[in-house]
VMD Tcl script that draws the C-alpha trace (Angstrom):
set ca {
  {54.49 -37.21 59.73}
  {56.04 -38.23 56.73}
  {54.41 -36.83 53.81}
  {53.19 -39.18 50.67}
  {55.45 -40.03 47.85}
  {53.02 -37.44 44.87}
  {54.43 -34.42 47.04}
  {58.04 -35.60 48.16}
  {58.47 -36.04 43.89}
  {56.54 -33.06 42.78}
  {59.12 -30.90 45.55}
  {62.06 -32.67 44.29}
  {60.52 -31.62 40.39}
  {60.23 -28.01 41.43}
  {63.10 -27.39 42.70}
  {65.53 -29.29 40.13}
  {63.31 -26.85 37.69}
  {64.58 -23.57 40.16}
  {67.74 -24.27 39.67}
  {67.84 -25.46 36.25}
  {65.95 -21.97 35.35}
  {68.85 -20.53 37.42}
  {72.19 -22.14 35.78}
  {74.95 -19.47 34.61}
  {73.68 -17.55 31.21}
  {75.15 -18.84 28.13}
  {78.33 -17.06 27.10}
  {78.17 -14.10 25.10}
  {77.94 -13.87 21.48}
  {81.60 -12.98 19.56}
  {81.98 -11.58 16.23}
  {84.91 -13.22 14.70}
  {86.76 -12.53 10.95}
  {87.86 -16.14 10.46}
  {88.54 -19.39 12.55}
  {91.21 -22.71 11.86}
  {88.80 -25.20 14.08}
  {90.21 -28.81 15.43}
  {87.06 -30.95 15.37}
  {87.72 -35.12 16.59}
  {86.04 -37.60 14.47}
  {85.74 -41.25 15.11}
  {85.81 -44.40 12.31}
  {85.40 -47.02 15.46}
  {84.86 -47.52 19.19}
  {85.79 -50.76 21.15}
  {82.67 -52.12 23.13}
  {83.86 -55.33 25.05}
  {85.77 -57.25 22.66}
  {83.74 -55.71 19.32}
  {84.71 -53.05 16.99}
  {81.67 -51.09 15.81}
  {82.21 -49.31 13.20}
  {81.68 -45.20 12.45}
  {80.40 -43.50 10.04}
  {80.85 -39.93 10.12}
  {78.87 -36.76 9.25}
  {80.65 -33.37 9.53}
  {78.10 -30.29 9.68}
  {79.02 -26.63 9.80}
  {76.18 -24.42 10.31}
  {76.39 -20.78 9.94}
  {75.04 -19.25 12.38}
  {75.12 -15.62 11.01}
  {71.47 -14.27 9.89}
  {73.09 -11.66 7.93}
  {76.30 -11.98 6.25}
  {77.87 -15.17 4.13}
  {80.64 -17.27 5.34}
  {83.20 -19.20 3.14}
  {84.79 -22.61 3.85}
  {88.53 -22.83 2.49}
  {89.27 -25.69 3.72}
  {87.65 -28.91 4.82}
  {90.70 -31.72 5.71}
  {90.33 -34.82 7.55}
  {93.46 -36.67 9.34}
  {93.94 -40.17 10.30}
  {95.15 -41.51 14.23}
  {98.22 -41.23 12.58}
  {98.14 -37.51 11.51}
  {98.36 -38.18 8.15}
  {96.17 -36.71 5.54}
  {93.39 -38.49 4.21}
  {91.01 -36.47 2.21}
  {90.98 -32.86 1.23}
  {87.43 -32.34 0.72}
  {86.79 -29.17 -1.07}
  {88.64 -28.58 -4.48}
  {87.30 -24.55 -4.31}
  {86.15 -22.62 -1.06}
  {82.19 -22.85 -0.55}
  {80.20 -19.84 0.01}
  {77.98 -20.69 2.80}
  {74.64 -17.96 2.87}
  {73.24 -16.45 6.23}
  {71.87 -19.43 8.46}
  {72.97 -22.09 5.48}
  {74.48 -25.30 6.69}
  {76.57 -27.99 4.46}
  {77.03 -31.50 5.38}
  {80.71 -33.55 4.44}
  {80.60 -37.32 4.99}
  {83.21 -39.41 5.38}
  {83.92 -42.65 3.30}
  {82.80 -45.89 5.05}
  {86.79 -46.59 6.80}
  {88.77 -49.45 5.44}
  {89.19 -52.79 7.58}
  {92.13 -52.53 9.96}
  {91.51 -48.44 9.71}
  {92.10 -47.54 13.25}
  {90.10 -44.32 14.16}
  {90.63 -43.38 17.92}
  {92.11 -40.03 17.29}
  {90.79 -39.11 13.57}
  {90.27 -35.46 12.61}
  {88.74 -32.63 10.60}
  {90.88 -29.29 10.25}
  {88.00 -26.95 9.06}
  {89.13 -23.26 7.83}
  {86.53 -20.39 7.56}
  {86.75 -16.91 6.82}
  {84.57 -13.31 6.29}
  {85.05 -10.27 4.93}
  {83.44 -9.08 8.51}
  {83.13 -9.69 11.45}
  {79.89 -12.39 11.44}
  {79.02 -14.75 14.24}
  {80.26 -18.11 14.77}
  {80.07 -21.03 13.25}
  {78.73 -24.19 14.82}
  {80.55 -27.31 13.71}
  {79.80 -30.76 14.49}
  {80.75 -34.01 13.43}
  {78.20 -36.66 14.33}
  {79.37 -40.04 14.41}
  {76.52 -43.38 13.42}
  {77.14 -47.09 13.77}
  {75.20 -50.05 14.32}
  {76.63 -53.34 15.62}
  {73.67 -56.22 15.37}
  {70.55 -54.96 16.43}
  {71.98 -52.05 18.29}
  {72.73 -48.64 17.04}
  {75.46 -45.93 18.54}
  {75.25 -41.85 17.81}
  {77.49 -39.47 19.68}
  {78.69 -36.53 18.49}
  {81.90 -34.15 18.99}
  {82.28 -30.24 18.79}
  {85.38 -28.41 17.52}
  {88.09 -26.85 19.45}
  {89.64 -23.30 18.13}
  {93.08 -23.64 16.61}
  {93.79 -20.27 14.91}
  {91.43 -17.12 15.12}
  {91.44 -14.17 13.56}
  {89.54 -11.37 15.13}
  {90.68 -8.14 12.71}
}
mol new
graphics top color blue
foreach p $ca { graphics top sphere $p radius 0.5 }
foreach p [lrange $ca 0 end-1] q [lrange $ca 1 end] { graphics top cylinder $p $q radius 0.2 }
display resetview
């Protein structure tokens, strides 16, 4: 007999919740010294035939609750590879769960922005949790609006 359409969805519900509740456990915590960090940034996407342009927020959060980190560097990088903007003049002490936000000037017409990029370079006097970087990318094209976001990628570490 098949059975009514309430129970075959609140079976399917359960059990996508068992294994959901079951996935791998996230990977463990490390305590790092310092990190160089690779993080992609976009000043446009093609949609059809339109450009939409990016605007781009780059957040670094540390995630610490005890100790300080501090930013020396903050760069950001063209398709190109060439240098566009050193952000920070002096490093920038970042407290125990404090967050700073960089954003990036509105891009030029004709700025091409497929493979854009942040070097970000972060260092302790001990051994602290990571950061979490993001760079969040926001554009609107006519009534429609477009947020993604991309995470960083470990360059250089230093553990000791």
């Amino acid at each position: 007999m098949p059975q009514p359409i309430a129970i075959r969805l609140f079976t399917g519900l359960f059990l996508a919740t068992v294994l959901v509740g079951t996935a791998a456990p996230a990977a463990a915590v490390r305590l790092v010294k310092g990190q160089t960090i690779y993080i992609p940034s976009y000043s446009n996407i093609i949609s059809g035939n339109q450009r939409i342009v990016l605007r781009a927020n780059l957040i670094i959060h540390n995630t610490d609750p005890s100790r300080s980190i501090e930013v020396l560097r903050i760069d950001h990088y063209d398709t190109n590879g060439q240098l566009v903007e050193h952000y920070l003049q002096h490093p920038l002490k970042l407290a125990p769960l404090a967050a700073t936000r960089v954003i990036i000037r509105a891009p030029k017409p004709g700025d091409e922005g497929a493979g854009a990029n942040f070097i970000v370079q972060w260092r302790s006097a001990e051994k602290v949790t990571e950061p979490l970087l993001d760079c969040i990318m926001l554009g609107t094209a006519g009534t429609h609006s477009y947020s993604f976001s991309s995470h960083g990628r470990i360059i250089q570490e230093e553990m000791d």
